[in-house]
C-alpha positions, 0 to 999 in steps of 0.5 A: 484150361480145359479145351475138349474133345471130351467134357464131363458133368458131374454132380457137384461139379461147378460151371463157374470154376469148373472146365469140363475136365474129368478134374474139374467137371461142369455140374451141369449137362447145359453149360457142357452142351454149351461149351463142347466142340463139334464131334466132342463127347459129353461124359455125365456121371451117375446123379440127378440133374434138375434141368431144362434143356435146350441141345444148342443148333449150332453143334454137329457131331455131338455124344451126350453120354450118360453114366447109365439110364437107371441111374443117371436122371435129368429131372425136368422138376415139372416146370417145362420139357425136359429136353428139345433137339432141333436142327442137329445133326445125324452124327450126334447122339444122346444115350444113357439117360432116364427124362423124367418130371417134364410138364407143360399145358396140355397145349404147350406141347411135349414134356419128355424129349422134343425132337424136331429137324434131327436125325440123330440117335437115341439110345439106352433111354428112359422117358417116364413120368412126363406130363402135357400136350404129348407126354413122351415124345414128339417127333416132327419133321425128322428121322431120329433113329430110337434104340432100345428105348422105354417110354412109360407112365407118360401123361397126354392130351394127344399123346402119352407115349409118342406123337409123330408130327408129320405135318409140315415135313415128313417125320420116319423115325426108326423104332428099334427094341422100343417099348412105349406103356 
């Protein structure tokens, strides 16, 4: 039994007989999201993971690491957002990553990283070839700080690169050595 504080994915890992130790990793980035404790980090190795993911509210303090933003893609297989970030905490952090392959109508929203209430940090990420309402990224209602981020080869009704959704609540993301194309 395999209890954290870290956790690791790997492809050809396996969420059913796998515990998240570097032994026995998940083999995917949303059952290790699911399964890490509050200030735990989550190790995923090099490969493509074809997924959705929703980074669940309830966690705070969470490290989601990836191998390497070239190398290590979570592939939205054009059927919905890549990833949505809501209510988490400025302690927790995602890095390391390329988002790829999201796609919604172009009034379903965002398909690259959606990021509402959330102050975390987004570092060393990749966010290319997404398509929707906003292609890359929107923020709404949060101050997430973005470093050393490529947004490219993004597709939008609204938006391509980045949307700033400041409707409701303010929105003041920091941009840091980012490059939107």
């Amino acid at each position: 039994e395999h209890s954290g504080p870290d956790w690791h994915v790997q492809d050809g890992g396996n969420d059913v007989s796998g515990n998240g130790s570097v032994e026995y990793p998940f083999a995917t980035i949303q059952h290790a999201l699911n399964s890490s404790l509050d200030g735990g980090e989550i190790y995923v190795d090099a490969g493509t993971y074809y997924e959705n993911i929703i980074w669940p509210e309830d966690k705070t303090g969470v490290q989601l690491i990836g191998e390497d933003s070239e190398t290590t893609i979570i592939d939205g297989s054009n059927t919905d957002r890549v990833m949505v970030i809501s209510n988490i905490d400025e302690a927790s952090s995602i890095s390391g990553f390329t988002l790829t392959n999201g796609s919604v109508a172009w009034n379903g929203g965002v398909a690259g990283l959606y990021i509402s209430r959330s102050d975390l940090t987004v570092e060393n990420l990749r966010i290319t070839g997404n398509t929707g309402g906003t292609g890359g990224v929107e923020v709404s209602a949060a101050s997430p700080h973005f470093k050393n981020v490529l947004i490219s080869n993004n597709i939008g009704e609204y938006a391509g690169g980045a949307y700033i959704n400041g409707y409701w609540d303010p929105a003041h993301p920091i941009f840091e050595n980012v490059t939107i194309v």
